[in-house]
C-alpha positions in Angstrom: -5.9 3.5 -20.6 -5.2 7.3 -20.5 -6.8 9.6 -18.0 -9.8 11.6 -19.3 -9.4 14.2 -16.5 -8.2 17.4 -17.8 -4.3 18.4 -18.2 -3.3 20.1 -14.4 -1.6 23.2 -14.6 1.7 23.7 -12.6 -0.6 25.7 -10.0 -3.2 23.3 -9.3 -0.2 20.5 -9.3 1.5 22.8 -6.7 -1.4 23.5 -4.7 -2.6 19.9 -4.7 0.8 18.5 -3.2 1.0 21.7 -1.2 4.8 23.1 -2.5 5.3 26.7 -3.7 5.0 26.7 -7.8 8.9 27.7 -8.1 9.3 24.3 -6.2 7.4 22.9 -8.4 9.7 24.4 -11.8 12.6 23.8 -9.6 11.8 19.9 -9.8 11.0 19.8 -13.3 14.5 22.0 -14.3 16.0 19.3 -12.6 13.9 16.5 -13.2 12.6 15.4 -10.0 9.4 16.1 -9.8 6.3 14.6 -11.2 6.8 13.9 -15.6 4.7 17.0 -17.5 3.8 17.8 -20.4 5.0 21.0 -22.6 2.8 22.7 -24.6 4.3 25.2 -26.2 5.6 27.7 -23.2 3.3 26.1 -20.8 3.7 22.6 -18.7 0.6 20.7 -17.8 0.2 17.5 -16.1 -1.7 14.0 -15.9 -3.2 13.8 -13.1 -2.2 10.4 -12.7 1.0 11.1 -13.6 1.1 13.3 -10.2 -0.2 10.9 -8.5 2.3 7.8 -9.5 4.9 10.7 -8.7 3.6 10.8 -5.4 3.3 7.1 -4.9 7.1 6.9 -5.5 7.6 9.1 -3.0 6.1 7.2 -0.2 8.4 6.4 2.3 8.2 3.4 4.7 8.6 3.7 8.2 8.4 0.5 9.0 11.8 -0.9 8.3 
């Protein structure tokens, strides 16, 4: 099932997370941040693409 919310621009990505947007185009140059989409000259994202990203990230303490 795709996400219905609407495509994220790389601000409201960077905001959300709470990185600076050249952060943000740093990742994606080097491909480590969340997967975008390019339309054209601009990247948008899924939001639950983001979010997966951001589930990868976790780290655990416990160990």
């Amino acid at each position: 099932m795709r996400d219905s919310r609407p495509l994220a621009t790389r601000n409201e990505v960077a905001e959300h997370i709470g990185v600076p947007v050249g952060t943000l185009a740093a990742w994606a140059y080097r491909g480590t941040g969340p997967r975008y989409i390019r339309i054209g000259r601009h990247a948008r994202y899924r939001w639950s693409d983001v979010e997966a990203w951001l589930d990868e990230q976790t780290q655990d303490t416990r160990a």
